[in-house]
C-alpha positions as CSV (number, residue, x, y, z in Angstrom):
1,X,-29.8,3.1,5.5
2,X,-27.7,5.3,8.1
3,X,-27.2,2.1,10.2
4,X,-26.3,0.0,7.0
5,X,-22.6,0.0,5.4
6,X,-23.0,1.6,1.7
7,X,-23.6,-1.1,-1.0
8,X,-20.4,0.4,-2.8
9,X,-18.6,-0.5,0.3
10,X,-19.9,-3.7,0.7
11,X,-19.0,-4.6,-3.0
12,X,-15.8,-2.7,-2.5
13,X,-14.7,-5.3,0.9
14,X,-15.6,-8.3,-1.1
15,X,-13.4,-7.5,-4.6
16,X,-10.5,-6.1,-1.9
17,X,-10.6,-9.3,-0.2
18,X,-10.8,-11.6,-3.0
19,X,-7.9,-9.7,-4.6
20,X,-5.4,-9.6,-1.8
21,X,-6.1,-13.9,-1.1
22,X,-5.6,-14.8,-5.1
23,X,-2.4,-12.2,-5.1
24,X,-1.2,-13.9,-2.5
25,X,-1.5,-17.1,-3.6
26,X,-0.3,-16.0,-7.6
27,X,2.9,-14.4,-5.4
28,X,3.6,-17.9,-3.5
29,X,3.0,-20.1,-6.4
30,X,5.6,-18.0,-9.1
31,X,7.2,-14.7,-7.2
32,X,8.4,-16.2,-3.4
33,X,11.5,-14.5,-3.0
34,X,11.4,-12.0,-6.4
35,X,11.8,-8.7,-6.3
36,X,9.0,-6.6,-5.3
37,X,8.5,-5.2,-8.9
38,X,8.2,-8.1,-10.4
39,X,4.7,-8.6,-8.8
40,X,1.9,-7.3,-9.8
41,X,-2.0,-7.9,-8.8
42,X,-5.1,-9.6,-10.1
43,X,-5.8,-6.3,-12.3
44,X,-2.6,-6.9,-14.4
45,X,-4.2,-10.3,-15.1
46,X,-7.9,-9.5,-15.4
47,X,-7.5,-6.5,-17.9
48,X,-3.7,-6.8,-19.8
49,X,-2.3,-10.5,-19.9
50,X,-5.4,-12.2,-20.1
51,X,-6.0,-10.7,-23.7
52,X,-1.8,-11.7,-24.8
53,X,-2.7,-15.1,-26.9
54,X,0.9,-17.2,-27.8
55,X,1.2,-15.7,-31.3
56,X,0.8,-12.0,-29.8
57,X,-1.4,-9.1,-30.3
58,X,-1.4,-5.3,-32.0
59,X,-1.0,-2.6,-29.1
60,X,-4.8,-1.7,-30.6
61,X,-6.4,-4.4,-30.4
62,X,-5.1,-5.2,-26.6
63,X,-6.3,-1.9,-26.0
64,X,-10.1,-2.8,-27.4
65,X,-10.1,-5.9,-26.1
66,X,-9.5,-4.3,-22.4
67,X,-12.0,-1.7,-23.5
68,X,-9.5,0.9,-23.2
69,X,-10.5,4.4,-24.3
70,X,-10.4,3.9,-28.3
71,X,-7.1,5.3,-30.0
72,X,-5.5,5.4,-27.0
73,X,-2.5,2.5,-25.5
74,X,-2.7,0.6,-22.5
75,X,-2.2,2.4,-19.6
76,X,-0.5,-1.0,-18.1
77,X,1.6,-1.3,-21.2
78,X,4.5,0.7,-20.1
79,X,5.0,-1.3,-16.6
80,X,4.2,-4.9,-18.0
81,X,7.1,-4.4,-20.3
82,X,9.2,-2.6,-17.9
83,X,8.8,-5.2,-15.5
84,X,9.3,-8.1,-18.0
85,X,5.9,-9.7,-18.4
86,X,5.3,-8.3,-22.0
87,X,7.9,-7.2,-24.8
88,X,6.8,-5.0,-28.2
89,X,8.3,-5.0,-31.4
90,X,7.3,-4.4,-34.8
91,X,5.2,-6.6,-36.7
92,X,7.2,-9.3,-39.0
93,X,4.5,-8.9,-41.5
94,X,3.8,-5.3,-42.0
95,X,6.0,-4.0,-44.6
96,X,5.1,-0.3,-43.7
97,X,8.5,1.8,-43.7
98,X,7.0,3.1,-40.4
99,X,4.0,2.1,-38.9
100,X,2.6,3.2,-36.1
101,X,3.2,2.0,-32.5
102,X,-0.3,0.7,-32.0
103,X,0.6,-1.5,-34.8
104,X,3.1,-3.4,-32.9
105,X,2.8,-6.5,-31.6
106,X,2.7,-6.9,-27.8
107,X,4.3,-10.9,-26.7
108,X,4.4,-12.6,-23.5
109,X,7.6,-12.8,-22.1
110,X,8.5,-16.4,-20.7
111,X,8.2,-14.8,-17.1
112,X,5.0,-13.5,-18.8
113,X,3.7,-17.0,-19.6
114,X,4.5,-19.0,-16.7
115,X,2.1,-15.9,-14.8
116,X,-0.7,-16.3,-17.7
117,X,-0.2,-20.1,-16.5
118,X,-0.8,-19.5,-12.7
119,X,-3.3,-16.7,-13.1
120,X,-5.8,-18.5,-15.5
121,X,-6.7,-21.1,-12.4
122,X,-6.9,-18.8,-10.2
123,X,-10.1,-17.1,-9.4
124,X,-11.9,-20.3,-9.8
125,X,-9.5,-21.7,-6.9
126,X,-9.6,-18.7,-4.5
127,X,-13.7,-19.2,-5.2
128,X,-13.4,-22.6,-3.9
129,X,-12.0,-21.8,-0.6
130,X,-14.4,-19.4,-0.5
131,X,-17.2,-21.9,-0.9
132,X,-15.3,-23.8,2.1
133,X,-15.1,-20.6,4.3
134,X,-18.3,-19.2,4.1
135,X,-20.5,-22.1,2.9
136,X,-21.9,-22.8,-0.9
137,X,-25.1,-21.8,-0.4
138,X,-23.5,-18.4,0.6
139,X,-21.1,-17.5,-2.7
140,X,-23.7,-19.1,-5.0
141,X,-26.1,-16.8,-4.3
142,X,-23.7,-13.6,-4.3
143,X,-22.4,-15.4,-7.4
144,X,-26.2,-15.5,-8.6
145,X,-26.7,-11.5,-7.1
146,X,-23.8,-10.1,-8.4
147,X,-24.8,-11.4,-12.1
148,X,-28.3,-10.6,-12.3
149,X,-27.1,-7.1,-11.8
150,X,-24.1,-7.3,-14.1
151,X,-26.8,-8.7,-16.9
152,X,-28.2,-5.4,-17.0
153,X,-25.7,-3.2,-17.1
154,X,-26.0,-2.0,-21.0
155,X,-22.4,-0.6,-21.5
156,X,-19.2,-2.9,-21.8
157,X,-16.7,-2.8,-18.8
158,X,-13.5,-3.9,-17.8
159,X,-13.1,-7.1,-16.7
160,X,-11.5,-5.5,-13.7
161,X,-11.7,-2.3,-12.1
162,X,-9.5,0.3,-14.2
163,X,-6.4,1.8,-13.0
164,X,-7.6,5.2,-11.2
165,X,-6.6,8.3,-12.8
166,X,-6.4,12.0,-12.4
167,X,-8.7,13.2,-9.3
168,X,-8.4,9.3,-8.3
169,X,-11.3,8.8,-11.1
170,X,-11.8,5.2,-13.4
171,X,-9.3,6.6,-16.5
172,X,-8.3,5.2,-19.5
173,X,-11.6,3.2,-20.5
174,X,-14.3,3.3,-23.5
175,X,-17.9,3.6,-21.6
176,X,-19.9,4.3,-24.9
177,X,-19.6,1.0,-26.1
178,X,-22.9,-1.2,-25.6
179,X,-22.3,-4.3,-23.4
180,X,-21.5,-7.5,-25.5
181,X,-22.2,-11.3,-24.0
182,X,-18.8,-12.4,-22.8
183,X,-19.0,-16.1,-21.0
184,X,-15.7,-16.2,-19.9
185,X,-16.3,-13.4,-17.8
186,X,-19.0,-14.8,-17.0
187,X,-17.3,-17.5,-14.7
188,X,-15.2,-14.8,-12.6
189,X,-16.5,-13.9,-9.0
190,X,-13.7,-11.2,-9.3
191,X,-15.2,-9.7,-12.9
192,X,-18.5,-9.5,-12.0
193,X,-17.9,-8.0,-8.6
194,X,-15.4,-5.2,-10.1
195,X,-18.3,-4.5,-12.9
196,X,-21.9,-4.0,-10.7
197,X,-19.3,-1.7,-8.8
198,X,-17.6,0.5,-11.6
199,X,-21.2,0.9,-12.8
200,X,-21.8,2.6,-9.0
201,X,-18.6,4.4,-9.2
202,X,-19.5,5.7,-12.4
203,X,-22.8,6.8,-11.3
204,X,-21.4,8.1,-8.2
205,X,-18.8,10.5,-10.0
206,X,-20.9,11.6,-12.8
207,X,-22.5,13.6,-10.0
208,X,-19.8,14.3,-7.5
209,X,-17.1,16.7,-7.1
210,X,-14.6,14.5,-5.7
211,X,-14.0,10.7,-6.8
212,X,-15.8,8.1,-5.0
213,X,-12.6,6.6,-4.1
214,X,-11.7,10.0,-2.4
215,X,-14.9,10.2,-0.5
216,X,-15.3,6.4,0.4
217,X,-11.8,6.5,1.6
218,X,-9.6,9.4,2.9
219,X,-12.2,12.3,3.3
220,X,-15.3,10.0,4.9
221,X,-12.5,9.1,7.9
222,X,-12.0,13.8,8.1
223,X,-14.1,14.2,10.9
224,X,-12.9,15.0,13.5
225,X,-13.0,18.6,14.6
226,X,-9.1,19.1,15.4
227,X,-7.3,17.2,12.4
228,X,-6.7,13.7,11.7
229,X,-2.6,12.9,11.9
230,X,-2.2,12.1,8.2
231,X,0.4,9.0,9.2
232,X,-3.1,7.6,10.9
233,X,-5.2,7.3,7.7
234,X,-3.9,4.2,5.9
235,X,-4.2,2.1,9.2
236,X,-7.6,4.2,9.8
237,X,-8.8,3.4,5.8
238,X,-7.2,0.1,5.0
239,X,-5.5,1.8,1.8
240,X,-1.5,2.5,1.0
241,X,0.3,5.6,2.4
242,X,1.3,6.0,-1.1
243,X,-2.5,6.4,-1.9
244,X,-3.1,8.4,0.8
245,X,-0.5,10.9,0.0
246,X,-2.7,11.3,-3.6
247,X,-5.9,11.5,-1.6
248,X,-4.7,14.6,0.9
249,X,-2.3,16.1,-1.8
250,X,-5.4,16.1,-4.1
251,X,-7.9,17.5,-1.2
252,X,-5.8,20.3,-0.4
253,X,-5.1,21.3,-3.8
254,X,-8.4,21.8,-4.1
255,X,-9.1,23.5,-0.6
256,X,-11.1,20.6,0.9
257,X,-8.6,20.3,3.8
258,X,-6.2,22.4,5.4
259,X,-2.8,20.1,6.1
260,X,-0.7,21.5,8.9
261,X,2.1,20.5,11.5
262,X,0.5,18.7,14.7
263,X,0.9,21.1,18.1
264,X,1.3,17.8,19.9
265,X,3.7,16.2,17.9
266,X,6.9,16.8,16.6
267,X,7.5,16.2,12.6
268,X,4.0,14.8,12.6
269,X,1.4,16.3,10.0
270,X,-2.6,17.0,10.9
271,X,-5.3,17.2,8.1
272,X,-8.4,19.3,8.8
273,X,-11.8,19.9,6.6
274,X,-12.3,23.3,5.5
275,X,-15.7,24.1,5.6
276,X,-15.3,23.2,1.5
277,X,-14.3,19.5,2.6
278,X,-17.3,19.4,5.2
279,X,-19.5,20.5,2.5
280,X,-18.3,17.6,0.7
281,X,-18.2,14.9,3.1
282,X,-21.8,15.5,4.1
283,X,-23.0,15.7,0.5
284,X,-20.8,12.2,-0.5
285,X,-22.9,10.9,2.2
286,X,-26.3,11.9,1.0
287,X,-25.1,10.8,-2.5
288,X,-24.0,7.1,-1.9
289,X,-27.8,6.6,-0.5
290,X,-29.5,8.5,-3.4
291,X,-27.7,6.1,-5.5
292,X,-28.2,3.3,-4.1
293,X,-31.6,4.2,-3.3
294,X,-32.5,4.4,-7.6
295,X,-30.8,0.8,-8.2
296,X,-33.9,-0.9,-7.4
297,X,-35.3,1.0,-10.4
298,X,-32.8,0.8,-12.2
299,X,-32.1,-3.3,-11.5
300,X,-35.0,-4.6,-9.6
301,X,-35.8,-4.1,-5.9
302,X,-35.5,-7.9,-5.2
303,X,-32.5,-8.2,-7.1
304,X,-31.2,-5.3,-5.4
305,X,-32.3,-6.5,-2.2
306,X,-30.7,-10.0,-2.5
307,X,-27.7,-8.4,-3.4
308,X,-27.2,-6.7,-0.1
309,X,-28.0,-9.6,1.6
310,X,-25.4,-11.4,-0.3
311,X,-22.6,-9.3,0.3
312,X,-23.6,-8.3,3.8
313,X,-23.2,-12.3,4.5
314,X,-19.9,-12.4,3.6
315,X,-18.6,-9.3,5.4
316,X,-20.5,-9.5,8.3
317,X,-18.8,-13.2,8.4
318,X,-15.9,-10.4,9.6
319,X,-12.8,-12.8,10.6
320,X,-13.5,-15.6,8.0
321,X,-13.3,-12.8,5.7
322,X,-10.1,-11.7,7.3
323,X,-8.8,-15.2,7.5
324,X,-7.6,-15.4,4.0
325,X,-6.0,-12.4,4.0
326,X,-2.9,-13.6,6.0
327,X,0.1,-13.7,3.5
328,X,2.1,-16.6,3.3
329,X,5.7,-16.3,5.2
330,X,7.7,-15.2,2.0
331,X,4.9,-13.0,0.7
332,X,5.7,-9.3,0.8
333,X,2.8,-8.4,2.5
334,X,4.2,-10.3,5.6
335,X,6.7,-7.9,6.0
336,X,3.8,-4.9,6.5
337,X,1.8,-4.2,9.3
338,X,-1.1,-6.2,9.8
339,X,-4.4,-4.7,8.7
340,X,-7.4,-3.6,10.3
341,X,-9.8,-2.4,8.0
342,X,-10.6,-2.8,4.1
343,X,-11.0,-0.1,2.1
344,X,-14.1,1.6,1.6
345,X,-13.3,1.4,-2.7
346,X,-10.7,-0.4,-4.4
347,X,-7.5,2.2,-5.1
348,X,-6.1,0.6,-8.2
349,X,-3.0,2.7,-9.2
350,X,-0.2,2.4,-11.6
351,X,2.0,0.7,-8.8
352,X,1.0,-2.8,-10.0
353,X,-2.9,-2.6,-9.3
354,X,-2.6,-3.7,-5.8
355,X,-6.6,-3.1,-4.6
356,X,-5.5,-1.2,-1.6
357,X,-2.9,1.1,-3.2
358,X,0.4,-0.7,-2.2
């Protein structure tokens, strides 16, 4: 397996790519020429808006239906309604002198329905191209890999990976709950994707000291013996210097890595393992096989199997991958450099969900 990408990477390419095509195409078709934070990505879709019906619904029960951790709100609620897709007020029918805030009713804005509008074809469409780009044969049988895992996972997920919290860790979500048959999800390339890997990520911290989207991402590029310039990581990881700001910031904190001023460069930064962070790095290594190597006991060795294969079709398929990744002209992602890499694990954050951080 030392020659093979990791299967959480694999899964990790495939959702990032799908993501960044159907956000650009939900930006072209209702945000060309908006402000930037009036955008958000698939995840605002996938686990808030999608669960807004026309007549409205309670803070609480948005918050079960997105299997958010039970009592607590949305963690998308407060930038939804700050960036006009959503508005709460009380409810008309509760005569309650003062009820409580998870009693109140969140609505779709109009900006908020026209998005619902786009959003709901989406997936299915960005799937399509898909089927053109890398053949039907190919998605239906990641399509078919992808749900016999999902099947058997026996707790209810998100429909899409959560925002990352604390220690760049999946927050804010009920994982007690036992998995319930829901066909719409069912239908989404997207969904099942982001659930087979939450249920590795999950796994994978259980056991680890730092957050798989930590190791996959900043600390597997810290290798080098004298420092990595920290301005190099998000063109060396594919994810947000934003991200990788919380990454380092989080690293050093913790006396993983050592961040210092570069000898051969002026106002330039270097980041260097501590013998802590090498401890680390080799060990995230070791882990990612040891979990991947129980999944065949835990889902089946040939389903397992075909589900490497699957993926490893599609990403090996490297510039066809790439290929729907070009924004469209007005897009805001045209106005970036252009990237090089994927990331290693998706790095939802509060900034709108963007998969790579932005």
């Amino acid at each position: 397996m030392d020659d093979l990408d990791p299967l959480a990477t694999l899964l990790s390419q495939v959702l990032v790519a799908f993501t960044i095509e159907l956000d650009n195409e939900f930006e072209h078709q209702i945000a060309a020429g908006a402000p930037a934070h009036f955008l958000v990505s698939l995840v605002m879709w996938s686990n808030f808006m999608r669960f807004v019906p026309d007549g409205g619904v309670s803070i609480r029960e948005l918050s079960a239906r997105a299997c958010v951790t039970k009592g607590a709100p949305h963690p998308s609620l407060p930038g939804m309604e700050r960036w006009g897709y959503v508005r709460v007020e009380r409810d008309r029918a509760d005569a309650r002198p003062k009820p409580p805030r998870a009693d109140w009713i969140v609505h779709a804005t109009g900006h908020g329905r026209t998005a619902q509008e786009v959003w709901r074809p989406l997936p299915a469409v960005i799937e399509e191209r898909w089927r053109t780009r890398f053949g039907t044969g190919a998605i239906g049988q990641l399509r078919d890999a992808l749900g016999a895992v999902a099947e058997q996972i026996d707790v209810e997920l998100p429909t899409y990976l959560p925002v990352l919290g604390h220690g760049l860790v999946p927050a804010h979500f009920d994982d007690s709950r036992p998995a319930v048959a829901r066909g719409d999800v069912a239908a989404d390339l997207s969904a099942l994707a982001s659930q087979v890997l939450l249920a590795f990520a999950l796994e994978f911290d259980h056991e680890s000291e730092l957050s798989l989207a930590i190791c996959a991402n900043a600390l597997r590029v810290l290798d080098a013996e004298d420092g990595v310039r920290v301005r190099d990581l998000p063109r060396s990881t594919g994810v947000s210097k934003e991200a990788i700001s919380v990454m380092v910031g989080f690293l050093d904190r913790r006396g993983h890595v050592v961040v210092e001023p570069d000898p051969a460069l002026a106002r330039t930064k270097l980041v260097r393992l501590t013998p802590k962070g090498r401890a680390a790095h080799a060990s995230s290594r070791e882990l990612l096989r040891a979990v991947e190597a129980r999944w065949p006991a835990r889902f089946g060795a040939g389903t397992v199997g075909r589900l490497r294969d699957s993926l490893a079709a599609v990403v090996g398929a490297g510039s066809s991958l790439f290929e729907g990744l070009a924004p469209y002209p007005e897009g805001w992602r045209a106005s970036v450099p252009e990237r090089e890499v994927l990331p290693h694990y998706p790095t939802v954050l509060h900034r709108g969900g963007w998969p790579d951080g932005s």
